[in-house]
VOGU-3710 file (C-alpha; in Angstrom, 3 decimals, decimal comma):
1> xxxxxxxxxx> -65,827/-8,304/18,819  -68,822/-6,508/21,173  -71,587/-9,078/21,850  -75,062/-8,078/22,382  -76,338/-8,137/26,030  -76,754/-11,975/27,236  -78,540/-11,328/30,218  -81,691/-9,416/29,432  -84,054/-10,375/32,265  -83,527/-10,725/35,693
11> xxxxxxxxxx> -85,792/-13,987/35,396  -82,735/-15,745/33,602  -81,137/-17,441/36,539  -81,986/-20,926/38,039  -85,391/-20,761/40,491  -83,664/-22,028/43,482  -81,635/-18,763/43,500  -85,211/-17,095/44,201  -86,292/-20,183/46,646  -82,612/-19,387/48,568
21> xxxxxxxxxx> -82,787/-15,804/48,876  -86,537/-15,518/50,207  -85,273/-17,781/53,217  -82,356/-15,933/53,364  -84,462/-12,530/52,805  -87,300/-13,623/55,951  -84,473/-15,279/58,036  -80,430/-14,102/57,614  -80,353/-10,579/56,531  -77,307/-10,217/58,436
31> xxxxxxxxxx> -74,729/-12,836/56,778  -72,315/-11,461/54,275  -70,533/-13,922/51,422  -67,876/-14,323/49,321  -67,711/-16,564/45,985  -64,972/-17,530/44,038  -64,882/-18,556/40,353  -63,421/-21,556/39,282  -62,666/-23,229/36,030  -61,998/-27,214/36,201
41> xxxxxxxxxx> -61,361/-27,599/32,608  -57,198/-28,138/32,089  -55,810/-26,414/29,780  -58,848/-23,501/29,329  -57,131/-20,071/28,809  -59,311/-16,706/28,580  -57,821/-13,511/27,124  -57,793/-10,039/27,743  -60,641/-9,671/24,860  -62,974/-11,951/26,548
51> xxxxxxxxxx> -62,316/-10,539/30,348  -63,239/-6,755/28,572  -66,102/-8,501/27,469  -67,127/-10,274/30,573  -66,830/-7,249/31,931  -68,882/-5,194/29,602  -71,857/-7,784/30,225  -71,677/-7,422/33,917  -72,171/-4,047/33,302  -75,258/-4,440/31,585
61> xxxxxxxxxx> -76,611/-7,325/34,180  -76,553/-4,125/36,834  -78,465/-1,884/34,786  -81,069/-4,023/34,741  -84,151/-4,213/37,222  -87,629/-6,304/37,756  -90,308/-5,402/35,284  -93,752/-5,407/36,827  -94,562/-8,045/34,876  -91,894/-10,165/36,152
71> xxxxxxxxxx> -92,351/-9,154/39,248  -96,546/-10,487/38,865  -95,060/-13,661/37,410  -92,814/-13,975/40,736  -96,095/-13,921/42,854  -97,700/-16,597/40,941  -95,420/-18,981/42,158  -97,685/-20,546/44,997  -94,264/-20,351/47,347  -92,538/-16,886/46,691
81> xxxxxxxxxx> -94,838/-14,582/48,898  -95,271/-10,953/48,687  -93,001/-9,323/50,933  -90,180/-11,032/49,443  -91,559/-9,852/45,773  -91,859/-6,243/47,344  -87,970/-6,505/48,145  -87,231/-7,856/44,648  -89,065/-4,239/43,188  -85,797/-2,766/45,224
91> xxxxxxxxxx> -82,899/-5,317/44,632  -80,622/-4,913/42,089  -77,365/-6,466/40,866  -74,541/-3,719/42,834  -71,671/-3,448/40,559  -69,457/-3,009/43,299  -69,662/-6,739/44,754  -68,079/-7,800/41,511  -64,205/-7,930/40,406  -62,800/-9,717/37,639
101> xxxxxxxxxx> -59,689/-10,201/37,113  -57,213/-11,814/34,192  -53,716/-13,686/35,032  -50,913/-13,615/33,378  -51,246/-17,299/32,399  -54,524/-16,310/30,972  -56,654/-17,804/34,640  -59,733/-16,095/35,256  -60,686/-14,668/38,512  -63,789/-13,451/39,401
111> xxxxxxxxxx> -64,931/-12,576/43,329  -68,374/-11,803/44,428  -68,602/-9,861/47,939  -71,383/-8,808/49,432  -74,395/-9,195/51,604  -75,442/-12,489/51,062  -78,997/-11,624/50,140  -77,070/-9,642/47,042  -74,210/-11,749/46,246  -75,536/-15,625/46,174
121> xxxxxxxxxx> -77,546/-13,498/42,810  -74,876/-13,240/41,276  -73,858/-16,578/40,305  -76,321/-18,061/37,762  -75,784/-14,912/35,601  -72,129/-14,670/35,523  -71,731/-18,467/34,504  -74,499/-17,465/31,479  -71,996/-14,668/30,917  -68,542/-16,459/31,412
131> xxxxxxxxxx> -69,694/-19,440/29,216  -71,007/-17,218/26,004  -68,462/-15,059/26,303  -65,937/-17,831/25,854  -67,669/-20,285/23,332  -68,409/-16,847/21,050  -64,559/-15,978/21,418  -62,830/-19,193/21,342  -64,613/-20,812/18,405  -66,659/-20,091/14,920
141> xxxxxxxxxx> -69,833/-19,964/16,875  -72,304/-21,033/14,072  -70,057/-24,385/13,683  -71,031/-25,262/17,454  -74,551/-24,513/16,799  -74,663/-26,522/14,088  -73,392/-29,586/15,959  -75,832/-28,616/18,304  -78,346/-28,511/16,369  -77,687/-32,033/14,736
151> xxxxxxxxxx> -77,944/-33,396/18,202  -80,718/-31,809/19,564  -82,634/-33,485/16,660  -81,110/-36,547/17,445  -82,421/-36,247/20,751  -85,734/-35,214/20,218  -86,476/-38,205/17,623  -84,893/-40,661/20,422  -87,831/-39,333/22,774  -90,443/-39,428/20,070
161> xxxxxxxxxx> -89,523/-43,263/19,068  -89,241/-44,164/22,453  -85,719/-45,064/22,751  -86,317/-42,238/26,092  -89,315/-42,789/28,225  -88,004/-40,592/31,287  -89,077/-37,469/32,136  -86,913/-34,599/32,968  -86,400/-30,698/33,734  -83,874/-28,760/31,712
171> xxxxxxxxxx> -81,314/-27,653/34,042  -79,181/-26,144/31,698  -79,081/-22,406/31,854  -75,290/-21,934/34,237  -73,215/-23,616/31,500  -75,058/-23,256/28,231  -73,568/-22,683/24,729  -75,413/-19,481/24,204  -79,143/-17,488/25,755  -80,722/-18,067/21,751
181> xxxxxxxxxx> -79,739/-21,695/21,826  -80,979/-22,339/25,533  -84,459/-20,634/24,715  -84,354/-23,076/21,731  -83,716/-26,385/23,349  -86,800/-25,588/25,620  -89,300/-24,588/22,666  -88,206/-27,803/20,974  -88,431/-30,076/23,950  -91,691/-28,378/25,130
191> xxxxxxxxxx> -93,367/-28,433/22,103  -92,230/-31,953/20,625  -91,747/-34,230/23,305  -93,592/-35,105/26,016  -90,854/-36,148/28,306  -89,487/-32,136/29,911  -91,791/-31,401/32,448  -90,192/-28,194/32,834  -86,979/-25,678/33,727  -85,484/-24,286/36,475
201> xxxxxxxxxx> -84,983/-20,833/33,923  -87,542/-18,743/35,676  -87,637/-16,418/32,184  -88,116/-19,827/29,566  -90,772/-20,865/31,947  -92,511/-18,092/32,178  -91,999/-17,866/28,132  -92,935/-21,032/27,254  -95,532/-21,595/30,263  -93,938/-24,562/32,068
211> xxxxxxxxxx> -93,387/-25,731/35,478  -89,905/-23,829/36,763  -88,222/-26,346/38,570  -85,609/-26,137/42,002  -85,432/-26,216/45,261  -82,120/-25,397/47,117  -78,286/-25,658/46,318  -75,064/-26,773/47,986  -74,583/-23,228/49,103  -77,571/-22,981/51,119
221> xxxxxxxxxx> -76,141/-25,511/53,862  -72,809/-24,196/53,628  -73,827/-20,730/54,678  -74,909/-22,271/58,319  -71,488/-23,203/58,599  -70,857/-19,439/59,185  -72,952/-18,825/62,010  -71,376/-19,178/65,145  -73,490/-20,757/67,234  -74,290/-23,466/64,715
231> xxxxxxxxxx> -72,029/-26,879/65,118  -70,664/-27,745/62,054  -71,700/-31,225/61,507  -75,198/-29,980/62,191  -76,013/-27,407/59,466  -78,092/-29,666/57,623  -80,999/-30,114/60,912  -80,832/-26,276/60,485  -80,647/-25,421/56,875  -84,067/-28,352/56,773
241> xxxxxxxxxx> -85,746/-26,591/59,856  -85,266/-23,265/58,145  -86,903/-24,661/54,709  -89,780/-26,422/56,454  -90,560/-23,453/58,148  -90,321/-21,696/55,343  -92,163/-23,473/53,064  -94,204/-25,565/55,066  -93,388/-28,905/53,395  -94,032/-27,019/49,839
251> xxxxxxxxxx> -90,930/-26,501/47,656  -90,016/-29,798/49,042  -87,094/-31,647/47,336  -83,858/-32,038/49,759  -80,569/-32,143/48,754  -78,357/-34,130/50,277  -74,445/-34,045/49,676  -73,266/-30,749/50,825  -71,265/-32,437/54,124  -72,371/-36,523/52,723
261> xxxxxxxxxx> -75,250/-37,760/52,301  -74,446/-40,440/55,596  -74,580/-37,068/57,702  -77,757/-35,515/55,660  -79,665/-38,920/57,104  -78,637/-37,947/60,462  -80,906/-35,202/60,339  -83,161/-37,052/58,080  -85,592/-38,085/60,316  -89,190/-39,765/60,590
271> xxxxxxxxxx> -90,440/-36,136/60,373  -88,341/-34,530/57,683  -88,625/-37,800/55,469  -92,511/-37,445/56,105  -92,597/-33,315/54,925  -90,087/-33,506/52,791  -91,333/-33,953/49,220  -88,052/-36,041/47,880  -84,443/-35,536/47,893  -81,799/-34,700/44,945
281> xxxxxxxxxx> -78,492/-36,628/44,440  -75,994/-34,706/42,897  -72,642/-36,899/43,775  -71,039/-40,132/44,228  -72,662/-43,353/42,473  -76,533/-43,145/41,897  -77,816/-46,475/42,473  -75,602/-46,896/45,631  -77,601/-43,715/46,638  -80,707/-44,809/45,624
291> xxxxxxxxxx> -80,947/-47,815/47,402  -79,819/-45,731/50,349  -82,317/-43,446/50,265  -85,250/-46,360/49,561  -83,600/-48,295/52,736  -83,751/-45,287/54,717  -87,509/-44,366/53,970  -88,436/-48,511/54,346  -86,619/-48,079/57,934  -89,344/-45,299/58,824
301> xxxxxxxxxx> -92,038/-47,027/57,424  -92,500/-44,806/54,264  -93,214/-46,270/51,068  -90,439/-44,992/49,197  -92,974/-44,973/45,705  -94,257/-41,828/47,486  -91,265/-40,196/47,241  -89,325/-38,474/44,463  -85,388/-39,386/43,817  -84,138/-36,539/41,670
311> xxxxxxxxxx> -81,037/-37,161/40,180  -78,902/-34,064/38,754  -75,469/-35,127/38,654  -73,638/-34,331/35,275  -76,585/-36,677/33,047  -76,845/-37,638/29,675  -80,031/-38,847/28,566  -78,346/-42,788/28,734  -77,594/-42,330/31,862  -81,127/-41,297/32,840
321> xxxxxxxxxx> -82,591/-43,765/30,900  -80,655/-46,690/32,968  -81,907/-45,064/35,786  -85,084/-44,669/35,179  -84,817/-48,254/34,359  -82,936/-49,761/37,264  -85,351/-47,557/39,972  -88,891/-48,051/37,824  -91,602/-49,844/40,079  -89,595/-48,973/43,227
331> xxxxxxxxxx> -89,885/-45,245/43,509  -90,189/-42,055/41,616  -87,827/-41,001/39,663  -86,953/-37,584/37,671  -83,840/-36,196/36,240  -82,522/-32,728/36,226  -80,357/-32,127/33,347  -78,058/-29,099/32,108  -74,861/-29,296/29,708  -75,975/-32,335/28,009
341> xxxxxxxxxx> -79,130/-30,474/26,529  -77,795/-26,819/26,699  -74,234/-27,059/25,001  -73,455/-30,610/23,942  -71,607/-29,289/20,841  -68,625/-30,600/18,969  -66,414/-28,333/21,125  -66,021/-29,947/25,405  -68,045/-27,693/27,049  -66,673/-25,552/29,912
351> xxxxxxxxxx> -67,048/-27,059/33,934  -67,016/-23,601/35,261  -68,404/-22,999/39,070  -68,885/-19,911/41,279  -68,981/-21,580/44,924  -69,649/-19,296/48,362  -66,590/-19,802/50,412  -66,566/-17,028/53,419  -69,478/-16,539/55,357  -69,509/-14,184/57,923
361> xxxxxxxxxx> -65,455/-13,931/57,193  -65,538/-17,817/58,008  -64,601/-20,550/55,486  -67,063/-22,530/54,732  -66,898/-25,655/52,157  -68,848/-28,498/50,889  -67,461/-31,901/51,087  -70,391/-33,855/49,171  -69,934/-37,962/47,932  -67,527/-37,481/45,514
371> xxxxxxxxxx> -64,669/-36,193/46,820  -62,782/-34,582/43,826  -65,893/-32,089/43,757  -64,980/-30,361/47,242  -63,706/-26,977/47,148  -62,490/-24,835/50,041  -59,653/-22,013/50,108  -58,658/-22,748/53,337  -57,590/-26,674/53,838  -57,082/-26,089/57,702
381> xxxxxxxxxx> -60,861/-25,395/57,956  -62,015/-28,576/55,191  -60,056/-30,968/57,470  -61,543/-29,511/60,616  -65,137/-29,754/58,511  -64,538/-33,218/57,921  -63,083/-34,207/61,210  -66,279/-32,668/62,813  -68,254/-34,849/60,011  -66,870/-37,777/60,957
391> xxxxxxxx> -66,836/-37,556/64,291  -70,587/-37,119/64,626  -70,926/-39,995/61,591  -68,682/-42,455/64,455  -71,066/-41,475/67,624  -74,624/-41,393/66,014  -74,827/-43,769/62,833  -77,261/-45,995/63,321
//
């Protein structure tokens, strides 16, 4: 079976990757990266037909380049400036940073190495890739849609009676069931609700002439971790004085878990909290964060109802809606949410990753609140990561 191409814009990637790679593009041009892809799903096998596949789409993601009119879209994003844009006319996806590789026992591997600028690109589309690839392989496709159509209606009605009063960004694009059936979950939700507020797909906003949504990812702290003369339990003061510089208190949502969200406060202070927009949670249990992060504002003398909690950790709409709930009247609240909306079929859908793990030729790793979700290649280095976390954690916690 050959598919047709399932990248076809450059635009069809998550917006942080953009927000990322213009700090990285103004401020770190000389940090190199590796990722590694990961499957967490037991029991998921991929075969030879699929990795010839995968392949033959990656192929086609590096033929393709900015249009201008992509590139004009870029710059009307109040944040992405124009030298940065100007570099995008330039960058391409280098076929050369890529290998993929099939085991025996039917694993897939897949490496990205390469200037960091390059590589951290990478990611967004390959999951698109991996995931369609798969779902179109493994399974009579137009069943899946099917069931996903039933329960996108299902949705959509729930919203429209007012079962759902939240509102939310589709987040869905890294681990959805197919590019058609993405574009169609945001036409529907767009046009008949009024509860997305919009997507971090750069292309479907663009299309469908909504908000794209995103600030930074995990990754984004872990590459300080890399950088010599950077203490480990201290990236996060210089991943958010890179951003604020950056941005200027635009772009403004923080993320907190990369090495916990106790060490994020650290470096949380009267200032950041002030310029800082809001902050994502994307681990460990939401309320107990929450409440953390209202306590900590309160302890500055911030009215935590100016501030945004965004919460992006593996939703369903019921679990937004109890949040929504449980926080309503005591700050804002907005939810990002992927898989649920963009391939909640009658098949499980994948939990596939591509995480940066070598900086610089230095592990790096992100430890985060839950601590199943930490993944590092080297354990030496993750207990000498959280051994430097804690330490700091037992001298300066207030």
């Amino acid at each position: 079976m050959k598919l047709a191409p399932i990248v076809v814009s450059l635009l069809d990637t998550d917006l942080y990757k953009f927000n990322m790679d213009q700090v990285i593009f103004h401020k770190h041009t000389d940090l190199c990266g590796q990722y590694y892809f990961k499957c967490r799903n037991a029991g998921v096998k991929f075969t030879p037909e699929m990795a010839e596949e995968i392949n033959g789409q990656i192929d086609h993601l590096c033929s393709l380049r900015f249009t201008d009119e992509e590139l004009h879209y870029l710059r009307s994003i109040r944040f992405i400036k124009n030298d940065y844009v100007e570099f995008l006319r330039l960058w391409h996806p280098i076929r050369d940073y890529v290998k993929v590789e099939l085991g025996a026992d039917g694993e897939l591997s897949i490496v990205v190495d390469g200037p960091l600028f390059s590589a951290m690109q990478f990611e967004i589309y390959l999951l698109e890739i991996v995931n369609e690839v798969y779902f179109r392989f493994a399974y009579d496709y137009e069943t899946l849609l099917g069931s996903a159509k039933e329960r996108l209606d299902n949705k959509i009605k729930a919203m429209n009676d007012g079962t759902y009063d939240f509102a939310f960004a589709e987040f869905g694009c890294r681990r959805r069931l197919s590019r058609e059936w993405e574009d169609e979950v945001v036409r529907r939700f767009v046009t008949e609700t009024k509860n997305c507020v919009g997507t971090s797909n750069v292309y479907l906003a663009k299309k469908y002439g909504v908000k794209p949504i995103g600030t930074y990812a995990h990754e984004f702290v872990q590459m300080y971790q890399g950088i010599d003369s950077i203490p480990l339990a201290y990236t996060n003061h210089y991943a958010l004085q890179d951003w604020y510089d950056e941005y200027k208190g635009d772009n403004g949502t923080a993320l907190t878990d990369t090495i916990t969200t106790d060490l994020f406060l650290l470096d949380f202070d009267r200032a950041n909290a002030n310029n800082y927009s809001g902050v994502r949670h994307d681990s460990g249990d939401p309320y107990v964060w929450g409440e953390k992060m209202i306590k900590h504002y309160q302890s500055y003398g911030i009215d935590p109802k100016s501030k945004l909690l965004l919460f992006s950790d593996s939703l369903d709409f019921d679990r937004a809606q109890k949040l929504q709930d449980y926080f309503r009247g005591k700050t804002k609240v907005s939810f990002g949410i992927g898989t649920f909306v963009s391939n909640d079929t009658s098949a499980e859908a994948l939990n596939i990753v591509i995480k940066l793990q070598y900086v610089n030729g230095r592990p790096v790793a992100k430890l985060s609140d839950t601590p199943g979700k930490a993944m590092c290649r080297d354990e030496e280095y993750l207990e000498y990561l959280k051994r430097s976390v804690e330490f700091r954690l037992h001298r300066e916690k207030r």
